[in-house]
C-alpha positions as CSV (number, residue, x, y, z in Angstrom):
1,X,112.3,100.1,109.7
2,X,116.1,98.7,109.1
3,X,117.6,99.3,106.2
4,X,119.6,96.8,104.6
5,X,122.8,98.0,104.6
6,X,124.5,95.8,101.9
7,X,122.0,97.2,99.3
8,X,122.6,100.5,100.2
9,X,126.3,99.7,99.3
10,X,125.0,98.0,96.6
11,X,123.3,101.3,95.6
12,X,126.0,103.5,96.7
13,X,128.3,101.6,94.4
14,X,126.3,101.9,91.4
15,X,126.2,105.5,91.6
16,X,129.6,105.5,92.1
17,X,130.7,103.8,89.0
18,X,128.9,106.4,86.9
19,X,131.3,109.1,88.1
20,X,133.4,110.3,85.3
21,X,136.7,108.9,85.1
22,X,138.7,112.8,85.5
23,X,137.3,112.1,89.7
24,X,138.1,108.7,90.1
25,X,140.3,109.8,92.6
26,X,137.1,111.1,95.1
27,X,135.7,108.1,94.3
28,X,136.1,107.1,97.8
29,X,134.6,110.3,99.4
30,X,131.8,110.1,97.2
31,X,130.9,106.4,97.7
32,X,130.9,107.6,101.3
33,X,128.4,110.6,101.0
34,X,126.0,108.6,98.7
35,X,125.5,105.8,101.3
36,X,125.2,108.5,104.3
37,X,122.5,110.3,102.1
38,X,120.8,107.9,101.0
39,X,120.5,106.6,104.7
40,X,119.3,109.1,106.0
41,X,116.8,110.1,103.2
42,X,115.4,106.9,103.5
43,X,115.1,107.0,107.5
44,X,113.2,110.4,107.1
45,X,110.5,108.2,104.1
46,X,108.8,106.1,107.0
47,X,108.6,103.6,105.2
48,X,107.1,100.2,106.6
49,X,108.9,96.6,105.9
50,X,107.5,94.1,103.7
51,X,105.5,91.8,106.7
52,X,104.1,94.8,108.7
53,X,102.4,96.0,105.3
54,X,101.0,92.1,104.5
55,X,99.9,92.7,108.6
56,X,97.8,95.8,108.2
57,X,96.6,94.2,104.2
58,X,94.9,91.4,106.1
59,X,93.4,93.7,108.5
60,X,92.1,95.5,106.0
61,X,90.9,92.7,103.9
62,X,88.8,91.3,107.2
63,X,87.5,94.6,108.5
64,X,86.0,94.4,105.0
65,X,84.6,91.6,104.7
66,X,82.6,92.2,108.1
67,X,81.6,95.5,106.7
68,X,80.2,93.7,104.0
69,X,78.5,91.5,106.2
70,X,77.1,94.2,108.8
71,X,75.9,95.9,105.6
72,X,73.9,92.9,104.7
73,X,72.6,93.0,107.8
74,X,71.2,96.0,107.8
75,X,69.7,95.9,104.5
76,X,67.9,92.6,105.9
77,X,67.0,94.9,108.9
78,X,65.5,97.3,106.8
79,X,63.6,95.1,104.6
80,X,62.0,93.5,107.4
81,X,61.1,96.7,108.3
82,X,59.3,98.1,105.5
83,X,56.5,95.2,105.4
C-alpha cells in the first residue's frame, strides 16, 4: 500500500500544533518523529487501498451469489430424490 504522504504531513502537523507553547522550539524535531512514526506504524497495519478492497467485495458478492445458486441446486437435487 502507499501512503499518502501529504496527509501524513497533514497529520503530523496537527499533532504538532497541539504541543504546548514552552517546546515550540522542538517543534521541528517533533513534526519530524510524528511523520516517521506514523509511517512506519502504518506500513507494519497491512492495510489494503480503497480499489483492491471494492476488488475482493465483488468477489465475494459473486462467489455468493453462485453459492446460493449451487445450494438451490441441490435442494432441487434432493427433492427429486425423495419421490
Amino acid at each position: 500500500m502507499v501512503i499518502d504522504v501529504l496527509k501524513l504531513d497533514e497529520l503530523a502537523r496537527r499533532l504538532t500544533s497541539m504541543i504546548p507553547e514552552d517546546l515550540q522550539g522542538a517543534r521541528e524535531d517533533i513534526a519530524k518523529n510524528f511523520r516517521s512514526v506514523l509511517q512506519s506504524s502504518l506500513q507494519r497495519l497491512e492495510l489494503v487501498t480503497r480499489e483492491e478492497f471494492e476488488v475482493q467485495r465483488e468477489i465475494l458478492r459473486r462467489t455468493r451469489s453462485k453459492l446460493e445458486a449451487l445450494e438451490q441446486q441441490i435442494a432441487e437435487m434432493e427433492g427429486q430424490a425423495d419421490r
